[in-house]
N, C-alpha and C positions, 0 to 999 in steps of 0.2 A: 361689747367693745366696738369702736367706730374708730375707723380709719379713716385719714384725712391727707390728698396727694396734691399738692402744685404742679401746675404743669412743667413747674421746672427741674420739681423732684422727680418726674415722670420722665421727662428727656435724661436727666442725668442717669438715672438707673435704667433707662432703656440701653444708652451707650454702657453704661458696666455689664449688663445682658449681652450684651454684641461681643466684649470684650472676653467675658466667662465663657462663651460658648467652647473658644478654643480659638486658633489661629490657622488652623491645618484642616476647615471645613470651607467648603464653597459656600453656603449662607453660613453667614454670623448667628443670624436669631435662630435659622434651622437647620441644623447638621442635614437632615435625611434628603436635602437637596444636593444634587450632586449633576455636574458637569464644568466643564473648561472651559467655555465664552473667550476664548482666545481671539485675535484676530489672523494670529499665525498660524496656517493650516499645520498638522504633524501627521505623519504614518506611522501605524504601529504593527508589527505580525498581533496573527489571529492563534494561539496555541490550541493542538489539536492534542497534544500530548503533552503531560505535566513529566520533568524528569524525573523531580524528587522524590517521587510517589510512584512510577514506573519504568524502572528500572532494569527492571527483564523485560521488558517486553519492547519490541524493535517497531519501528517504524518501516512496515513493510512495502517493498517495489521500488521502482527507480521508472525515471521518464523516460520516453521512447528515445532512443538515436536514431540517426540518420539511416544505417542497417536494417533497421525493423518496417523499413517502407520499402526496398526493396524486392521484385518481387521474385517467388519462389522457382529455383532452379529442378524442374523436373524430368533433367535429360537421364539422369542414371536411375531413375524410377524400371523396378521390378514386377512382373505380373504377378499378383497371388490370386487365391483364389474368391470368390467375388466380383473380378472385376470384369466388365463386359466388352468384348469384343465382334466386329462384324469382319464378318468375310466375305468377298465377291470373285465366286471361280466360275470360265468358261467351258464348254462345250460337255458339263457334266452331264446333261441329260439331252441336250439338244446342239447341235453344230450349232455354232457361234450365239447362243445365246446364254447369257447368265443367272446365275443361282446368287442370290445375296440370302445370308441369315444372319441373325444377330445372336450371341451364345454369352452364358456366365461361364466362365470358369467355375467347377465343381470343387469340393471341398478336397479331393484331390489333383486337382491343377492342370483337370482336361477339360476339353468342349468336343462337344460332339458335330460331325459333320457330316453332310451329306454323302451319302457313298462308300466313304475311308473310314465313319467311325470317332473311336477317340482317339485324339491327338493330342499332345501333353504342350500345355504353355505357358505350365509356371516357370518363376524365375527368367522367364526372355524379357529384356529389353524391347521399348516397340520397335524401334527400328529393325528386332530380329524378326518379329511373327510372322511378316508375308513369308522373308525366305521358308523358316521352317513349314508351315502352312502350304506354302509349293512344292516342298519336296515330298513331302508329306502325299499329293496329288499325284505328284509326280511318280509314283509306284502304278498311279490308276489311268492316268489320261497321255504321260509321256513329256512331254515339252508344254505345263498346262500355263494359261492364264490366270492366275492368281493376286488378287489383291486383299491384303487384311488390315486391321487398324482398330489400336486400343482407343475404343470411345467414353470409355467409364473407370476412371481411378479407384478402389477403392479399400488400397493400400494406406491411403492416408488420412490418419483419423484427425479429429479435435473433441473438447467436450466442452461445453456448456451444461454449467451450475447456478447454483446460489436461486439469489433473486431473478426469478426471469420464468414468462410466461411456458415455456418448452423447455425445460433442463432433457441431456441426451447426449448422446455420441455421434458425430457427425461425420460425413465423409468430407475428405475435402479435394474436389472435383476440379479446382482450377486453381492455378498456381497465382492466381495474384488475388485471390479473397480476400477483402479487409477485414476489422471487427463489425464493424456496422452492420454491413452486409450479411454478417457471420448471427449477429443480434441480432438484424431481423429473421434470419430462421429460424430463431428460435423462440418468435415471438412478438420482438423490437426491446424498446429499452422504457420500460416503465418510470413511473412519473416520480417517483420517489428512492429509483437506482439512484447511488451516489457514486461508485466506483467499479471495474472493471480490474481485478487481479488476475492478471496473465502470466503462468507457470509454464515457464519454454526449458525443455532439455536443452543445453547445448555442449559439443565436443569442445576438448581442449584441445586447440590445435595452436602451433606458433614455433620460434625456433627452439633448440635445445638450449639455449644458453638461459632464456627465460625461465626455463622450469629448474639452470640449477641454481643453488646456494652460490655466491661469487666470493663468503666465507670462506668454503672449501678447501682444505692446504691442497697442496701439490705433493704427491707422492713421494718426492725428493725432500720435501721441507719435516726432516723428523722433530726437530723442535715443533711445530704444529702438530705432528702425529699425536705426540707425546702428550701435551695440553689438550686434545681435543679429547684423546685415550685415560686420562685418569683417574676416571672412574674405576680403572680396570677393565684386564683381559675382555673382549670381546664387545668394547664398545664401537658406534659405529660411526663411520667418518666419510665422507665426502656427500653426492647426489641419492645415493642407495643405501637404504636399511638394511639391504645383503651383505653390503661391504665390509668383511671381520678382518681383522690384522690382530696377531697376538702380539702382545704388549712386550711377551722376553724377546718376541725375535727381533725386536727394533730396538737396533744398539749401534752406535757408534762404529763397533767393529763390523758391522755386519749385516752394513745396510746395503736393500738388494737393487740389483737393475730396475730398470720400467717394467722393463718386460715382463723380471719375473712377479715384480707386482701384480703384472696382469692376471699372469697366470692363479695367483692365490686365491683368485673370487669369479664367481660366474655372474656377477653385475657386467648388465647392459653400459655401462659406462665405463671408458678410458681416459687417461689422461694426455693429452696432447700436449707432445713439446713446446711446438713452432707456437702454438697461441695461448700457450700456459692456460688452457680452459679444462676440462670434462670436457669431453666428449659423447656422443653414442655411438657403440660400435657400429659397424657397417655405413659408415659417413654420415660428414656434419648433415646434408640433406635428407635424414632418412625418418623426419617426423612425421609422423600422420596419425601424433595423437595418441600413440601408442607407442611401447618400446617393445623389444623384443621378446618375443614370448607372454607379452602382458596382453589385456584385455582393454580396449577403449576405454578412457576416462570420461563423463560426463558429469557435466554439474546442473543446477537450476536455477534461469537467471529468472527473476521476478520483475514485471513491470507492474506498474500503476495506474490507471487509464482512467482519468475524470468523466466521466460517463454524460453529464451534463454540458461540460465542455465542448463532448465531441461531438454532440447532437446537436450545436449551435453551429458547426461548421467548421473547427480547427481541425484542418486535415491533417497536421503532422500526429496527431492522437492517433488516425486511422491506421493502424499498423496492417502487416498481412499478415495471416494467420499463417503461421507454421506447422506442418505435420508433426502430431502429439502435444499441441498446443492442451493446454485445462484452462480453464478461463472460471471464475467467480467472480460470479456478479454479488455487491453488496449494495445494501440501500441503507438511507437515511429515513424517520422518522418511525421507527420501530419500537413502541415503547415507552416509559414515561419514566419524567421527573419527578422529585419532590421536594418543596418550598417549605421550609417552616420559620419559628421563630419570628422576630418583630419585620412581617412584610403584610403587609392587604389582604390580602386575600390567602392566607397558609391553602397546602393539598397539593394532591398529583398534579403533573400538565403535561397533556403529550405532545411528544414534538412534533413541530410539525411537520407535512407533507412536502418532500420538496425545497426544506431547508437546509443546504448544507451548513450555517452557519449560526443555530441557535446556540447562541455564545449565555454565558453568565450575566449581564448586563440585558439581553432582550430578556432572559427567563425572570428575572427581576420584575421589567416595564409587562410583562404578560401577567404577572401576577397582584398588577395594580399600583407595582412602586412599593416603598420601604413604609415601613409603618412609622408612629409619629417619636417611637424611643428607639428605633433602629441607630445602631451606630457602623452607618458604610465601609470600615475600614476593618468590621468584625466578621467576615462571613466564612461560614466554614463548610467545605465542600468533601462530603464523603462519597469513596468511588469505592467501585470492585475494580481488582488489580489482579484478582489470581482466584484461583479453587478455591470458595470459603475464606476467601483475604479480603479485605476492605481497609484503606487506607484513609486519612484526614489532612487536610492542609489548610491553614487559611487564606484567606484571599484579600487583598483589598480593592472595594468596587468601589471606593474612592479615588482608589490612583487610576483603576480601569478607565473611570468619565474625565478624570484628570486629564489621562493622556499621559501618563508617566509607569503606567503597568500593561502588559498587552492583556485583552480579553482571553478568554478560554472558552472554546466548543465542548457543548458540557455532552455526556454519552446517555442511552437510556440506565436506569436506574440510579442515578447521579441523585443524591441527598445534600439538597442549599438550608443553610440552616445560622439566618443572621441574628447575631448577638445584639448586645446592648450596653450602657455601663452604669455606673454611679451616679455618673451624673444627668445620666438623661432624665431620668423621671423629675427628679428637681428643676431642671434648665425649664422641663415640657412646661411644669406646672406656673414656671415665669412667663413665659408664650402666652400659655394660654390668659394668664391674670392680666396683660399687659394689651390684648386685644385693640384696636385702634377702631373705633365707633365713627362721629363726626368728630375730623378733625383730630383733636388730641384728649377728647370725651373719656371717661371714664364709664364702666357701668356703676349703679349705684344701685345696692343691695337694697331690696324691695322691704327690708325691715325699718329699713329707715328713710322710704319715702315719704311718709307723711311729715317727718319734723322736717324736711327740704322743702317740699310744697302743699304741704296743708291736707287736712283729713279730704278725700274725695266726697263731693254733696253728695248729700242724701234725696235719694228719689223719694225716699217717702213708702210707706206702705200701697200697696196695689191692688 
């Protein structure tokens, strides 16, 4: 059978080619090109987290405030034991001359001195040690010369984890230590850290009104009692889960004073006339965090610290390190990907060293680009999401190059896996038949070169 094409039949089925391809691909003749060629610049987020597919799982830490630079107040700091102090007393062994030593506090909360022995200095304040320390002498030398001073904290701890050359417990000796500083002790900040997850205890502390409900009825308001109460007998109502009222005594005929409201619950809370608020007993000023007879509250606030960022020099990252600080270091390029389906080159790729941003679109171009029946808008990204759970979604890395879908930062073990369709193998096999030679040439099947230009002479036997 022999085919026979004019170059007009040739341009006209080229343009139906272009047209068949589709409408919604950046090349006509080939889907698996893909990009914007815009002239108008656009910005898109980079997704570090798919919602649809992780859904328990939070987006941990929050960026530093202004408070987290601030440096640490260590006037009401306590001696325990560990910490080291020097002493300088006169005329212990010689008129007017001095004895300095330096001593650790023992694990029970003395230092030994010259002369007098053990002296107990846990729990003082520094500003207390000389006194106690002089009177202390004062049994041996009379009216003595004494000077003392805590030189070594070591009451206040931090840890360092994760990624990082020295994981460890640290002391923390000076009240304005940043992280950096804090990272270089423990090694510095390796080349492929990505993040710094800082675990700080903090007290609740602020006025009473903030911690109650402004729901609250007022003691007085029994229709609110009433609604709040209908679950029945011994539900509970106002700031305190202590606070019971039974249900038959609140009646119309036999509703009680304040007072003796008061009196029916041992809840830290009252009700204040003048400002129609709760109260806590013992006056509106008597917050510190704790109510009466309870036990400090504290919570844990989580920052976030770009590790990379901060080593370039953005000082507000550099926070100071807080006593009982935990700090986790994590790093990027731990691990690998995996590519399959119609791309270049299928198989693992680890990411790389130092990337925070090895999105879906670079793991694509590392892996040679899309194969020749890829269809861009088919790729299917499977993740781990949980214990033994793995999730699917697709993706289109059409709209990615578009500029109309944001990229995604893919994580180690992450499965890319680009589809295809119906029509690509057909469309391929028009491509490739339609090939452009010189000009608008066609190839011509080597069976029927000789009836085009004649049998090739013969050389002849040799």
């Amino acid at each position: 059978m022999r085919l026979f094409f004019t170059g007009k039949t040739a341009a006209w089925t080229g343009l139906a080619l272009s047209f068949g391809a589709g409408c919604q691909t950046d090349s006509f003749v080939d889907p698996t090109v893909t990009g914007r060629w815009e002239h108008q610049p656009t910005t898109l987020p980079i997704l570090r987290r798919i919602n649809a597919i992780e859904i328990g799982e939070q987006v941990v830490g929050e960026i530093p405030s202004r408070e987290d630079l601030i440096e640490n107040d260590f006037s009401s700091y306590r001696i325990v034991p560990g910490d080291v102090v020097t002493v300088t007393a006169f005329d212990v062994y010689q008129p007017g001359q001095p004895v300095t030593v330096d001593r650790v506090v023992d694990q029970s909360g003395f230092v030994q001195l010259p002369e007098i022995g053990l002296v107990q200095v846990e729990g003082l304040l520094p500003e207390e040690l000389s006194p106690s320390i002089r009177s202390a002498y004062g049994r041996l030398l009379g009216a003595p010369q004494v000077d003392a001073a805590l030189v070594q904290r070591t009451g206040f701890r931090f840890t360092i984890n994760g990624f990082i050359a020295q994981p460890n417990v640290y002391s923390l000796l000076r009240s304005d230590l940043r992280l950096l500083e804090a990272l270089s002790q423990a090694g510095g900040i390796l080349d492929n850290a990505q993040y710094a997850i800082v675990r700080r205890r903090v007290r609740l502390e602020g006025p009473v009104e903030d911690q109650i409900d402004p729901e609250s009825p007022s003691p007085l308001d029994l229709e609110g009692l009433l609604d709040r109460l209908e679950g029945g007998a011994g539900a509970s109502i106002g700031a305190s889960e202590d606070t019971f009222f039974d249900v038959d005594f609140l009646s119309q005929d036999s509703l009680p004073e304040v007072q003796d409201l008061e009196k029916m619950s041992d809840s830290p809370w009252q009700w204040d006339v003048a400002s129609g608020t709760w109260k806590k007993k013992g006056g509106e000023n008597n917050w510190s965090g704790q109510g009466v007879g309870e036990a400090p509250v504290f919570i844990d606030r989580v920052l976030r610290i770009p590790l990379q960022e901060l080593r370039r020099g953005d000082s507000n990252l550099d926070i100071v390190i807080r006593p009982g600080d935990s700090i986790l270091v994590e790093r990027v390029g731990d691990g690998n990907i995996y590519i399959d389906g119609e791309i270049a080159r299928p198989g693992p790729y680890g990411i790389p060293v130092n990337e925070p941003y090895f999105t879906l679109s670079r793991a694509i171009t590392s892996a040679g680009g899309l194969g020749p029946l890829a269809e861009p808008d088919k790729v299917d990204l499977r993740r781990i999401v949980g214990q033994d759970r793995e999730a699917i979604i697709r993706l289109d890395l059409a709209g990615i190059r578009n500029g109309t879908e944001p990229d995604v930062v893919l994580r180690p073990s992450d499965q890319i896996i680009v589809g295809t369709g119906f029509w690509n193998r057909p469309m391929f096999v028009l491509r490739e038949g339609f090939r452009t030679g010189y000009g608008f040439s066609l190839r011509l099947d080597r069976n029927f070169g000789n009836d085009v230009f004649g049998a090739p002479p013969f050389a002849g036997p040799r």
